[in-house]
C-alpha positions in Angstrom: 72.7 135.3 140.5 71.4 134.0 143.7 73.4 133.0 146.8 77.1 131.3 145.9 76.9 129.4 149.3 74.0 127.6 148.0 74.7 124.0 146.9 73.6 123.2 143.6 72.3 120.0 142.4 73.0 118.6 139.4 70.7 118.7 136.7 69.3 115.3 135.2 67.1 114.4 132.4 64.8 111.2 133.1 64.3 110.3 129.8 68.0 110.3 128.7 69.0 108.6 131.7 66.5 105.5 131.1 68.7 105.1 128.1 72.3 105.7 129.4 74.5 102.5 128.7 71.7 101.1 125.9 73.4 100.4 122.8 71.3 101.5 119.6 71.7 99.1 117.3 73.2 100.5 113.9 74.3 98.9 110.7 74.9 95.5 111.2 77.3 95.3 114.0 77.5 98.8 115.0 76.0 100.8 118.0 75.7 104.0 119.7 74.9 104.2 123.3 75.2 107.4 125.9 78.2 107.0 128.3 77.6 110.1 130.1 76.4 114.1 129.7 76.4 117.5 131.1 73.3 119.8 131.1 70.0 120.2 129.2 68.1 122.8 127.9 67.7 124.6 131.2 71.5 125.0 131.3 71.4 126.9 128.4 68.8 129.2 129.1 70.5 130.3 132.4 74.1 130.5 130.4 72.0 132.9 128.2 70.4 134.7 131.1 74.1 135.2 132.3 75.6 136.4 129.1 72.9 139.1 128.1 71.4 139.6 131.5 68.8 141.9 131.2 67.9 142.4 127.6 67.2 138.1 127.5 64.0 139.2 130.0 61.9 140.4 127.0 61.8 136.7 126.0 59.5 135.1 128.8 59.7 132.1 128.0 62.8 129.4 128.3 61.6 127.5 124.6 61.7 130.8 123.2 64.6 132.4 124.5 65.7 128.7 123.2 64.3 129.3 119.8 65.4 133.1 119.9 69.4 131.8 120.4 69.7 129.2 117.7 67.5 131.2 115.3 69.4 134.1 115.0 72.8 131.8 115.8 74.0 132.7 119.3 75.9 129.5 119.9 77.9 130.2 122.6 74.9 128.6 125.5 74.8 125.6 123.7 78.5 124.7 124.9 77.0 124.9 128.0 75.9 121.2 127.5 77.9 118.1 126.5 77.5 114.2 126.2 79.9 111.7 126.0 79.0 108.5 123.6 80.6 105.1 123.1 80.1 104.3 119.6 81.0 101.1 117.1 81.7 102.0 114.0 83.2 101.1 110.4 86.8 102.6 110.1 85.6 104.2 107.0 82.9 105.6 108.3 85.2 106.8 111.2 87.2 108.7 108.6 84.6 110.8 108.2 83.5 111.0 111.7 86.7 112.0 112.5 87.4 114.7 110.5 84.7 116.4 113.2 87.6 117.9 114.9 85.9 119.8 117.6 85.2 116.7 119.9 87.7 114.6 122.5 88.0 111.3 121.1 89.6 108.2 122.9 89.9 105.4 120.6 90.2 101.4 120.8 94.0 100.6 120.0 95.0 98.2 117.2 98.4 98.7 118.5 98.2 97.7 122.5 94.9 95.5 122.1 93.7 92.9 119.1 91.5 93.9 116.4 87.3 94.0 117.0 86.4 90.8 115.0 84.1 92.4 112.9 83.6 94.0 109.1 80.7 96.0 108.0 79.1 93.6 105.4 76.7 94.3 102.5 73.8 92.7 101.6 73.4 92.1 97.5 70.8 94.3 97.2 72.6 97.3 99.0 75.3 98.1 96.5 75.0 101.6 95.3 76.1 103.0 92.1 78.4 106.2 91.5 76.2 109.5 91.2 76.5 111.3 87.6 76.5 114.5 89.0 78.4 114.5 92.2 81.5 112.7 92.6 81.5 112.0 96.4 78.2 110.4 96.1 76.0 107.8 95.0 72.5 106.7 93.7 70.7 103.9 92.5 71.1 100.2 93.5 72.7 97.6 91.7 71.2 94.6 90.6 70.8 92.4 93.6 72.4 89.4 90.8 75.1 91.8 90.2 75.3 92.7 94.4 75.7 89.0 95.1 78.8 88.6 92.8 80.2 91.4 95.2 78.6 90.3 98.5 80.0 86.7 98.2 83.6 88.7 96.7 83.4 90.4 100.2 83.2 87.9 102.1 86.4 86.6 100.6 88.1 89.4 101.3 87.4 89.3 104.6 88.1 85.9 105.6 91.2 86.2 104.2 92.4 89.0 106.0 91.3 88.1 109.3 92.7 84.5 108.6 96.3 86.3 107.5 95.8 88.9 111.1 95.6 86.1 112.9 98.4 84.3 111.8 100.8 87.2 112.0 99.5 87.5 115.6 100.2 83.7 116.3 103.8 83.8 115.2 104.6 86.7 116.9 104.1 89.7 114.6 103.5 93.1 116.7 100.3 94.4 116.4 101.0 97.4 115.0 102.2 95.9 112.4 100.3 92.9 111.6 97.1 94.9 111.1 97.9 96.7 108.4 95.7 95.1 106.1 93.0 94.9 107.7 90.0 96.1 105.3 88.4 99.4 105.5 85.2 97.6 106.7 86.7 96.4 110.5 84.9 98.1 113.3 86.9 100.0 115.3 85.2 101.8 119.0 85.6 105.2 120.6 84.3 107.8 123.6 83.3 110.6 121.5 82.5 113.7 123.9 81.5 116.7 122.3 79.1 120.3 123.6 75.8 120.5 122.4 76.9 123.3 119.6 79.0 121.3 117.6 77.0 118.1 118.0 74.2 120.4 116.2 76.7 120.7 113.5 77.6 116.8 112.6 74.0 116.4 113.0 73.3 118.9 110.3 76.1 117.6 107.9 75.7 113.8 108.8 72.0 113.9 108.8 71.7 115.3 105.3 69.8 113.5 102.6 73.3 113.8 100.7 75.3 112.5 103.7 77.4 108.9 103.2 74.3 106.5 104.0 76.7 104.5 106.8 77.7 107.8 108.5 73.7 109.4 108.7 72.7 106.0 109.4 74.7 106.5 113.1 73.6 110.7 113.2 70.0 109.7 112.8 70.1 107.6 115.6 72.4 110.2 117.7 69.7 112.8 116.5 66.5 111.1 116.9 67.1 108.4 119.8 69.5 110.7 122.1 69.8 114.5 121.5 65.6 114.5 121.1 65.4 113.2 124.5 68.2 115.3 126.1 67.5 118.3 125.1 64.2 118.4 124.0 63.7 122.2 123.2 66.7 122.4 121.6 66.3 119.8 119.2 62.7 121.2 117.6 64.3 124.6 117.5 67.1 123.0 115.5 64.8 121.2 113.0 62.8 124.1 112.9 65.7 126.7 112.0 68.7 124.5 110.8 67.7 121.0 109.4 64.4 121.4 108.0 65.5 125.2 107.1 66.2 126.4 103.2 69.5 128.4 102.8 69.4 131.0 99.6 71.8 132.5 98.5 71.7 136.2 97.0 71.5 134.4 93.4 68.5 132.3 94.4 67.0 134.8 95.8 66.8 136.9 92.4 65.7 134.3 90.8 63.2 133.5 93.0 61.9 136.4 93.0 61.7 136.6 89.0 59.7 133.3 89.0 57.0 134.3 91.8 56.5 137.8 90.0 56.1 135.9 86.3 58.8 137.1 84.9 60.5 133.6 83.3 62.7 135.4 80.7 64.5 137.6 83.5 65.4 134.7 85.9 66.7 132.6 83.0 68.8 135.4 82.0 70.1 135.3 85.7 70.4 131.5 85.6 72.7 132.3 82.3 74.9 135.0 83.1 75.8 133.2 86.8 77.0 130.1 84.4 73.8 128.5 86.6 72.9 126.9 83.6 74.9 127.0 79.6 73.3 125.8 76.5 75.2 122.7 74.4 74.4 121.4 70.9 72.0 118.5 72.8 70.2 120.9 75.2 70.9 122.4 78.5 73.8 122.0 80.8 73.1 122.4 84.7 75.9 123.1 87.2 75.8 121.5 91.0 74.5 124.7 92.0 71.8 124.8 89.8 70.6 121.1 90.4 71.2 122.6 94.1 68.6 125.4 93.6 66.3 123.1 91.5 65.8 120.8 95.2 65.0 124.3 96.7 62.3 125.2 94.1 60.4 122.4 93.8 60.1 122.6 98.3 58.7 125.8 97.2 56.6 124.2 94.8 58.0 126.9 92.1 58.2 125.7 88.8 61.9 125.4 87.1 61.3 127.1 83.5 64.8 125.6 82.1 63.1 122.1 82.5 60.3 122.9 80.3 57.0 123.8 80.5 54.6 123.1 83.2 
């Protein structure tokens, strides 16, 4: 443990703080930058050397003790380390962001100061279309004709709100109350501080191919710009064992291993009688799970039988 008289420095990271107080540019008037942060991946090898003491001596190495922890989900070290971040960011994006509840948040105040002067706008040929099969997403690109109609419609939109919040402001209308319709689209700001652990876990939800493009717009940049240069170790061993990782379930796995060992008719009758897959009149009918498992097999470049033949 060493001698508790001895000071102790605090531990810095070059290449993070080159970058501290740099905004990353995101959307189109968005940003993240680093405010502040505690720790790095030395900080949680030592928390780890403290929790398990001896047994953590087999592992010689600080990457793979590193690797070792988030591999096999010993999460508690990672708290060891946190980072405070000022970001700018849609307020419907924020919804989401939000709903992260394991962070301390501070918030700029529509109530005590005036609205940020800004809306989230959208180019013609960025309007996306609803997804058939899941109802919180979306896929495909309107026409960029079509996108203009609603591009030049936004715009609109918000003109006339911000012309209507400013009135209300100039005749004396409280804050609170004159913002209220204020679009969706306004940029709003915040501290967001939050440990290592559950940074990991927006990262893995936010970063996600199936993610709200806005929000994994703003975790890609956290991901790749801030926590890669933080905590360097830390952030391989979580592409390595969390991002870039394929989780099976008990079903999958049966039917997995009906497809390697040839046996097609067996796995379909698994994909049946878990409702993975029901016949109609016109053909097949694939639940969210199955489509789910279909991504997984075709990373294992394993063919799909209830798609046809090879």
């Amino acid at each position: 443990m060493g001698n508790i008289f001895e000071k102790i420095e605090s531990v810095r990271v070059p290449k993070l703080d080159e970058i501290i107080g740099k905004p990353f540019k995101v959307l189109d008037d968005g940003f993240v930058r680093v405010i502040d942060y505690m720790g790095t991946d030395a900080s949680i090898v030592q928390a780890a050397r403290v929790s398990y003491g001896k047994g953590t001596k087999q592992i010689r190495r600080d990457r793979d003790l590193i690797r070792y922890l988030l591999r096999h989900r010993h999460t508690s070290p990672f708290e060891m380390c946190e980072i405070k971040l000022h970001v700018r960011v849609p307020m419907d994006c924020w919804r989401q962001w939000i709903r992260h509840r394991t962070a301390s948040v501070n918030e700029y105040s529509t109530r005590y100061s005036i609205a940020i002067d800004a809306k989230q706008k959208t180019p013609p040929d960025a309007w996306r279309k609803q997804a058939t099969t899941n109802r919180q997403a979306s896929e495909g690109l309107v026409n960029p004709d079509t996108g203009k109609k609603f591009t030049d419609g936004e715009k609109e939109i918000h003109d006339l709100a911000q012309k209507i919040y400013e009135e209300r402001l100039e005749e004396g209308i409280a804050r609170e109350q004159a913002r209220k319709d204020l679009p969706l689209s306004t940029y709003t700001e915040a501290y967001w501080k939050m440990d290592l652990h559950n940074l990991l876990h927006f990262l893995e939800l936010r970063m996600h191919p199936s993610a709200q493009i806005e929000i994994r717009s703003y975790a890609n940049v956290i991901g790749n710009e801030i926590v890669k240069r933080w905590c360097p170790i830390t952030w391989e061993a979580f592409l390595d064992y969390i991002f870039n990782s394929l989780y099976l379930s008990s079903t999958d796995l049966e039917i997995i291993n009906h497809l390697i060992a040839g046996d097609t008719d067996k796995a379909m009758k698994i994909a049946r009688d878990y409702k993975l897959i029901t016949y109609k009149d016109n053909g097949i009918k694939r639940n969210i799970e199955c489509l789910e498992l279909e991504e997984k097999l075709r990373k294992l470049n394993i063919h799909i039988p209830w798609l046809g033949k090879k």
